[in-house]
C-alpha positions in Angstrom: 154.5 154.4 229.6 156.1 151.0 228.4 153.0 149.8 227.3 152.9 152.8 224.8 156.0 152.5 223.6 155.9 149.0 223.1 152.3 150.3 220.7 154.6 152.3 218.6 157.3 150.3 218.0 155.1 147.5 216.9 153.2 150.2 214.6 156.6 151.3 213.7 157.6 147.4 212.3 154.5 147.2 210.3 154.9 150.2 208.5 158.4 149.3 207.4 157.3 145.9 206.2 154.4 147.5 204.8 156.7 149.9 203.2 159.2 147.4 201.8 156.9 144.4 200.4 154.6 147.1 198.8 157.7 149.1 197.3 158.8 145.5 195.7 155.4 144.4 194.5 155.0 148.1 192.9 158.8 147.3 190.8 157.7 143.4 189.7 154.3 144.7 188.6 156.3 147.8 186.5 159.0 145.2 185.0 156.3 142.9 184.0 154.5 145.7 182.3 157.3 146.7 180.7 158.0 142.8 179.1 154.8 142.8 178.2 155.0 146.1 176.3 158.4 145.9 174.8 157.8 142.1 174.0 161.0 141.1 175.7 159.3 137.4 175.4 159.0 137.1 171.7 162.3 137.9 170.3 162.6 137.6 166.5 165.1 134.8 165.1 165.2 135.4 161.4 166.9 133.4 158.9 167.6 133.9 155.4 165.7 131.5 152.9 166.6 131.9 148.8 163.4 133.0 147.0 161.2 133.4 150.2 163.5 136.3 151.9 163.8 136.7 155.8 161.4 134.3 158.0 161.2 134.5 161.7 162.1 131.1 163.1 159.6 132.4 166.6 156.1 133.2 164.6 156.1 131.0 161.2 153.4 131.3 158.4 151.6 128.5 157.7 152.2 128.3 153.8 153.7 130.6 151.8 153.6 131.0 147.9 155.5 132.6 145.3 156.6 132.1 141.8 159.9 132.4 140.2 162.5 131.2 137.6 164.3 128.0 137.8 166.3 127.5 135.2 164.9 129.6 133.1 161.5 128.2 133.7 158.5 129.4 135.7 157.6 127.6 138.0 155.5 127.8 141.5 157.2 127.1 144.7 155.7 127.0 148.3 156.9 127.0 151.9 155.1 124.8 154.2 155.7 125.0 158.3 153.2 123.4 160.1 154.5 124.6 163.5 154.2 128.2 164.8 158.1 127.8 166.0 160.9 126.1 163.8 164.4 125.2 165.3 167.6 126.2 163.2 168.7 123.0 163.1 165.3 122.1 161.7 165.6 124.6 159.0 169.2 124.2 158.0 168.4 121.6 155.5 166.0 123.5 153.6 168.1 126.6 153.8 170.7 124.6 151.9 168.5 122.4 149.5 167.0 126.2 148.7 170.3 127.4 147.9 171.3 124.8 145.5 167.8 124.3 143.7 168.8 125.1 140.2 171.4 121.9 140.3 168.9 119.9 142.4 166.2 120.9 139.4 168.6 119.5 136.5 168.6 116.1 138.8 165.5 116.1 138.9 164.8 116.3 135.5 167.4 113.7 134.7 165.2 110.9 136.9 162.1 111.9 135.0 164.4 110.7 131.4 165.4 108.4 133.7 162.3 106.8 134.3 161.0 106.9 130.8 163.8 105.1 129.6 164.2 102.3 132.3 161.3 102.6 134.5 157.1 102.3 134.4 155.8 105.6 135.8 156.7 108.0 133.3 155.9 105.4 130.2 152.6 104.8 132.1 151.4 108.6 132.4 152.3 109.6 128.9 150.2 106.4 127.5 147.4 107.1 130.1 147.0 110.4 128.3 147.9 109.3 124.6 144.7 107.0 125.0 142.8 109.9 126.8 143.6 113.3 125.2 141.0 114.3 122.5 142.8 114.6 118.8 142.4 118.1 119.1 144.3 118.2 122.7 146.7 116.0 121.3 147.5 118.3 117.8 147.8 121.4 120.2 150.7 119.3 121.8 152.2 118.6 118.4 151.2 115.0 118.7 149.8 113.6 115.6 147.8 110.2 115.4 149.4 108.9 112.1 152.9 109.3 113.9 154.4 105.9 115.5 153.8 105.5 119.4 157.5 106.1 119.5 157.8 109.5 117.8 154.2 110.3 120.0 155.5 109.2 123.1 158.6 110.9 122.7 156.6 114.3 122.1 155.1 113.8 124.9 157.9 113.0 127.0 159.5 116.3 125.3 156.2 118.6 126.6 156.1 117.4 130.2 157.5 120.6 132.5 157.7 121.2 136.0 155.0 122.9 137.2 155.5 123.1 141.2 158.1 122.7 144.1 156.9 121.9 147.5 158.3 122.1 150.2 157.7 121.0 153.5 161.3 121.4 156.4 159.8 119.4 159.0 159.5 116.6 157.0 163.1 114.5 156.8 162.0 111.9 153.8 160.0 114.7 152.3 161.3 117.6 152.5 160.7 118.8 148.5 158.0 117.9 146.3 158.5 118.3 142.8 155.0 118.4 140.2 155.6 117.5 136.5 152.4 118.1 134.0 151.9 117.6 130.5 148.9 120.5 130.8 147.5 121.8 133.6 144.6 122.6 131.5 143.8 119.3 130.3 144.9 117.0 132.9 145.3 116.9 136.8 147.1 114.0 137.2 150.4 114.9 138.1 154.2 112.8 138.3 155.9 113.6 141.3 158.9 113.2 142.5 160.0 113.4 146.2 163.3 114.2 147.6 164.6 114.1 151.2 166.4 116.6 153.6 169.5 115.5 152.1 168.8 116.0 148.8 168.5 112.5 148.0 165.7 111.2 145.6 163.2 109.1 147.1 160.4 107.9 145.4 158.6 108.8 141.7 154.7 107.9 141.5 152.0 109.6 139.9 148.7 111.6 141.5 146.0 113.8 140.9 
């Protein structure tokens, strides 16, 4: 008689234990279904950038492209993350450089006179393609070859536009890239400017 109920309270224990540790594995599977369903693990963080709209700061693109008005002028501007994930602090600068591009563009400009007036990159470019342009090239830039070099290099100087903006938020001494052409159709070499998260300029060299 003991011995048998001694056999059912044992069976008795394991079914409760049986009951419980089952009932509890049953809910963590059904929650962890549920994350994965509702995607409770990849919440959005977006963030307002000028010109490019609404980014999510949790699943970045790669590069993104557009084209707009600066100034009145068309120009090409392009988003570069290299990370799937970007931290608002990381971002922060290039939401506010963004914001004040049209100032930061006149600057810009300004160091490209600038350099033409004081420096060697500028005068270099424009007498790299003085020497190189065909006469035909040169007369559909309004460029004649009886003018002085003065009047020609001026001209020049007068043609040269801004062609792209780069830029690139997880770079600090970086962060914006700005392209200056005389023609994209008759040249690839490029002057560049680069400016940093702060909006200070940086450097000014020339590339193809």
């Amino acid at each position: 008689m003991i011995q048998s109920l001694l056999f059912i309270l044992v069976i008795g224990i394991g079914l409760f234990y049986a009951f419980k540790y089952g009932n509890n594995a049953k809910k963590k599977n059904s929650i962890e279904y549920l994350n994965k369903t509702t995607g409770t693990k990849t919440t959005q963080d977006l963030v307002e950038l000028k010109y490019f709209g609404k980014i999510d700061l949790n699943k970045t693109e790669e590069h993104t492209d557009l084209h707009t008005s600066i100034n009145g002028n068309k120009v090409a501007i392009d988003l570069n993350i290299m990370e799937d994930q970007i931290s608002r602090p990381t971002i922060e600068p290039t939401r506010v450089f963004l914001e004040n591009l049209n100032d930061i563009e006149k600057v810009v400009r300004k160091k490209v006179v600038s350099d033409f007036q004081n420096g060697t990159v500028v005068k270099g470019y424009i007498n790299h393609h003085l020497r190189a342009f065909n006469e035909n090239e040169l007369k559909s830039l309004g460029i004649e070859s009886t003018d002085t070099s003065e009047n020609n290099e001026q001209k020049f100087l007068d043609k040269i536009h801004l062609k792209r903006i780069g830029i690139y938020p997880e770079e600090w001494d970086s962060l914006a890239i700005f392209d200056f052409t005389i023609n994209a159709d008759f040249t690839q070499y490029l002057i560049v400017l680069k400016f940093n998260s702060n909006g200070e300029f940086v450097d000014i060299y020339t590339e193809s």
